[in-house]
DSSP file (Angstrom, degrees, kcal/mol; ACC not computed):
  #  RESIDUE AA STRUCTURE BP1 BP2  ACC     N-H-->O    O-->H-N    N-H-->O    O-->H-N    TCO  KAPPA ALPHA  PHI   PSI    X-CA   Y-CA   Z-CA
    1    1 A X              0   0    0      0, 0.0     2,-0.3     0, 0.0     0, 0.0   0.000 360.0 360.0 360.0 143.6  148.1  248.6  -69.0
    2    2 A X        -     0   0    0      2,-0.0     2,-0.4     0, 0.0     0, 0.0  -0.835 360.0-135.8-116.3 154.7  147.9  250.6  -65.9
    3    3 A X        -     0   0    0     -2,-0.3     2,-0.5     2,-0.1     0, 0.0  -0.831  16.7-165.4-122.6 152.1  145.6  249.7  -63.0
    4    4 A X        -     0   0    0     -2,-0.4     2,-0.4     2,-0.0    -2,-0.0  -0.966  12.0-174.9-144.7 115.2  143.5  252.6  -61.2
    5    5 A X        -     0   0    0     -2,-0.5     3,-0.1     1,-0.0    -2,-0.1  -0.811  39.3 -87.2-156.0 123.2  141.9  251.9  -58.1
    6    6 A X        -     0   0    0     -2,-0.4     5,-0.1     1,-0.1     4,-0.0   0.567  63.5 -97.8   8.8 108.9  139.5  253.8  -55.6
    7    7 A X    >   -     0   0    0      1,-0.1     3,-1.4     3,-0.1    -1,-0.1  -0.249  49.3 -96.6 -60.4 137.8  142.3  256.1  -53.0
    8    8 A X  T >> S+     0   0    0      1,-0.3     4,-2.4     2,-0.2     3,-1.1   0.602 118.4  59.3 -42.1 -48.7  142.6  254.0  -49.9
    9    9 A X  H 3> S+     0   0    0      1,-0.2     4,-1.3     2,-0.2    -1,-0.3   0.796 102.2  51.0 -68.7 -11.3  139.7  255.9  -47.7
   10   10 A X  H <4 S+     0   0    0     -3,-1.4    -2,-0.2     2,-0.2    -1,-0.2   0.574 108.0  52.7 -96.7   6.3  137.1  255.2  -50.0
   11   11 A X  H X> S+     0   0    0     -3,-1.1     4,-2.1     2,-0.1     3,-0.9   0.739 118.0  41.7 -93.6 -69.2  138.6  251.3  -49.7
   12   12 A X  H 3X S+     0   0    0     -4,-2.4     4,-2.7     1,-0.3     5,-0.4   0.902 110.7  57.0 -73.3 -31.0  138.1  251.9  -45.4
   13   13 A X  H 3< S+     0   0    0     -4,-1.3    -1,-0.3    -5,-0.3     4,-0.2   0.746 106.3  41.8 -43.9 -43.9  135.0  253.5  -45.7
   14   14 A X  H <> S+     0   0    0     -3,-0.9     4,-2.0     2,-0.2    -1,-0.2   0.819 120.8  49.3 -92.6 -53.7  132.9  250.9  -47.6
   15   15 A X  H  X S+     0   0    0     -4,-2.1     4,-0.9     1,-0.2    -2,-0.2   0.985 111.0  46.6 -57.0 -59.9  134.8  248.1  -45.1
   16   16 A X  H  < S+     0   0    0     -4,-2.7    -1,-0.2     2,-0.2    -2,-0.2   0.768 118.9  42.5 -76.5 -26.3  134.0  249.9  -42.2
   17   17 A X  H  4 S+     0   0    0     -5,-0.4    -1,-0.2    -4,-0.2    -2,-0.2   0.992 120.8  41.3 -77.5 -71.6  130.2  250.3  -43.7
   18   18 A X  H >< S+     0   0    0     -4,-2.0     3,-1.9     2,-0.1     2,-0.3   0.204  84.3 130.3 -30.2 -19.4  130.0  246.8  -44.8
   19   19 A X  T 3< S+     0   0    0     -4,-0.9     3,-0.1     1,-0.4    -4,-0.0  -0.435  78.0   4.6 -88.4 130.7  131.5  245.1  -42.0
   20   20 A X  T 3  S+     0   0    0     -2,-0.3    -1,-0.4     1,-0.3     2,-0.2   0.487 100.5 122.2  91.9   4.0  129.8  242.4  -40.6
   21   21 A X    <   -     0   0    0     -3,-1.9     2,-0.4    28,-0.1    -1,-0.3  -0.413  53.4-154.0-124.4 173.2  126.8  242.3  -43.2
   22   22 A X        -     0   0    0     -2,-0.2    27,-0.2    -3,-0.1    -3,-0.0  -0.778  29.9-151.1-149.1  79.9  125.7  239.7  -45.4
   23   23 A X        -     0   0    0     25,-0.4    25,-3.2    -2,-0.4     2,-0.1  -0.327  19.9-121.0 -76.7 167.2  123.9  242.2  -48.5
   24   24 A X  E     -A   47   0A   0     23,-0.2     2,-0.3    21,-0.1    23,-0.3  -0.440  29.5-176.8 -85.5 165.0  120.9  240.4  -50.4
   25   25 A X  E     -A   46   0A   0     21,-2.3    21,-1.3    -2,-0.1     2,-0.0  -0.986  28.5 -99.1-156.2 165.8  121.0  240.0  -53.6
   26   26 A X     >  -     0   0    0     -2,-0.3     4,-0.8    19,-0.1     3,-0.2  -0.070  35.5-102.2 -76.4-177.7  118.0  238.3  -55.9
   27   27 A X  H >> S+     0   0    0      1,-0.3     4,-3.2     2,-0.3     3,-0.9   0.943 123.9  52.9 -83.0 -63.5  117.7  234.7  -57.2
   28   28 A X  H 34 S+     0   0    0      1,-0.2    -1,-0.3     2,-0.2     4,-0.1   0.789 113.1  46.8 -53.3 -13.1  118.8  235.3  -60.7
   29   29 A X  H >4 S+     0   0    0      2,-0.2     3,-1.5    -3,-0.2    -2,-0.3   0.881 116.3  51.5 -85.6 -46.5  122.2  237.1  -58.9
   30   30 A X  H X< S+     0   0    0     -3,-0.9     3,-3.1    -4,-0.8     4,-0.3   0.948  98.3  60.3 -67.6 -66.6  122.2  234.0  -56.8
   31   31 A X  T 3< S+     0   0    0     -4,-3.2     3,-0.4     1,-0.3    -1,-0.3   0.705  90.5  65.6 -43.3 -16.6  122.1  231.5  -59.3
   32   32 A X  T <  S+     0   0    0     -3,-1.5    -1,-0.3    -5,-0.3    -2,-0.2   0.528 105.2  49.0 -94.7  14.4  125.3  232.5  -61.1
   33   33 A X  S <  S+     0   0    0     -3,-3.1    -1,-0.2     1,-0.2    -2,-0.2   0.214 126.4   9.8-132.1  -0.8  127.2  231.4  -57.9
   34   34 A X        -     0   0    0     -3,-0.4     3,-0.5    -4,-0.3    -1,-0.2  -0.880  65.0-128.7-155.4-179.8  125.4  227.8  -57.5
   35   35 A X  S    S+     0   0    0      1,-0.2     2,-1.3    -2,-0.2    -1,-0.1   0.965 105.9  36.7 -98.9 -42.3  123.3  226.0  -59.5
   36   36 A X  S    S-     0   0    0     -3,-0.1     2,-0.3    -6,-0.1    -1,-0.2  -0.480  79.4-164.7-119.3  73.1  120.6  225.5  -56.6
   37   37 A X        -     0   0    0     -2,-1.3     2,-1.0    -3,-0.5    -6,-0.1  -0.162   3.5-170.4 -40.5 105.2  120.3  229.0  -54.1
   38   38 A X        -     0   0    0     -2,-0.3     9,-0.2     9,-0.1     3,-0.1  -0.712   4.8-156.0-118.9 138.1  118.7  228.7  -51.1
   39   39 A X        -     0   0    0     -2,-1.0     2,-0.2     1,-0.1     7,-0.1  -0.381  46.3 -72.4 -86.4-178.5  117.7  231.9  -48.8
   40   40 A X    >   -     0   0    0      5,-0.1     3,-0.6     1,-0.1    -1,-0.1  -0.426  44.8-113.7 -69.8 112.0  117.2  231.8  -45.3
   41   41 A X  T 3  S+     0   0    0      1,-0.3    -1,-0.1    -2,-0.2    -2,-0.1   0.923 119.6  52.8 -48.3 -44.6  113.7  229.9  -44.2
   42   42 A X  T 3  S+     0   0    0      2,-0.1    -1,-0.3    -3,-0.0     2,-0.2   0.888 111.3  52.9 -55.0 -34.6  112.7  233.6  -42.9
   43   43 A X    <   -     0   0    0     -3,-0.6     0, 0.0     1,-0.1     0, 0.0  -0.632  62.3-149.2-106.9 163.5  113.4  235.3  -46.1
   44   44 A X  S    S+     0   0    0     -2,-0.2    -1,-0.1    -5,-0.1    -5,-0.1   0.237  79.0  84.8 -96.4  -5.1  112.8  235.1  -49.5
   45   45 A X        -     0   0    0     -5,-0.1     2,-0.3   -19,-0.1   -19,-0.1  -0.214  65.4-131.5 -72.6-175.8  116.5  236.7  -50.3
   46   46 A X  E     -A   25   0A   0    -21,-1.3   -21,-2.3    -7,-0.1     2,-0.4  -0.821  21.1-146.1-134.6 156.5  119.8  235.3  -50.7
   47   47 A X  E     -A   24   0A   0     -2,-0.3     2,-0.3   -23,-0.3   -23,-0.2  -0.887  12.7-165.0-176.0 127.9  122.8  236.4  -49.2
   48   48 A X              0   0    0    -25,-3.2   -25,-0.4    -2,-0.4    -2,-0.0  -0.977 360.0 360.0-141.9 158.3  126.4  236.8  -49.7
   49   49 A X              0   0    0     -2,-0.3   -29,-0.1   -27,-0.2   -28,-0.1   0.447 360.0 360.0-130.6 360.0  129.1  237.4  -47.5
C-alpha cells in the first residue's frame, strides 16, 4: 500500500492559516473525545486545539 499525501505547501498553508486557533466543533463532535464536554462559560461551543 502506498501512502499519498497533500504536496508540502498545501501542509504550510493550512498551518500557517490555522495557527494559533482553537476551531469549534459541536457537542456531538465533542463527545467522541470525552465522555463529559464542556465549552467555555461564554460560549455554547467546544473547542479543540
Amino acid at each position: 500500500m502506498e501512502y499519498f499525501r497533500p504536496d508540502p505547501e498545501i501542509d504550510r498553508a493550512w498551518r500557517e492559516l490555522l495557527h494559533s486557533e482553537s476551531p469549534s466543533i459541536g457537542k456531538e463532535e465533542a463527545s467522541q473525545f470525552t465522555d463529559e464536554p464542556v465549552s467555555p462559560p461564554t460560549s455554547r461551543e467546544y473547542h479543540f486545539e
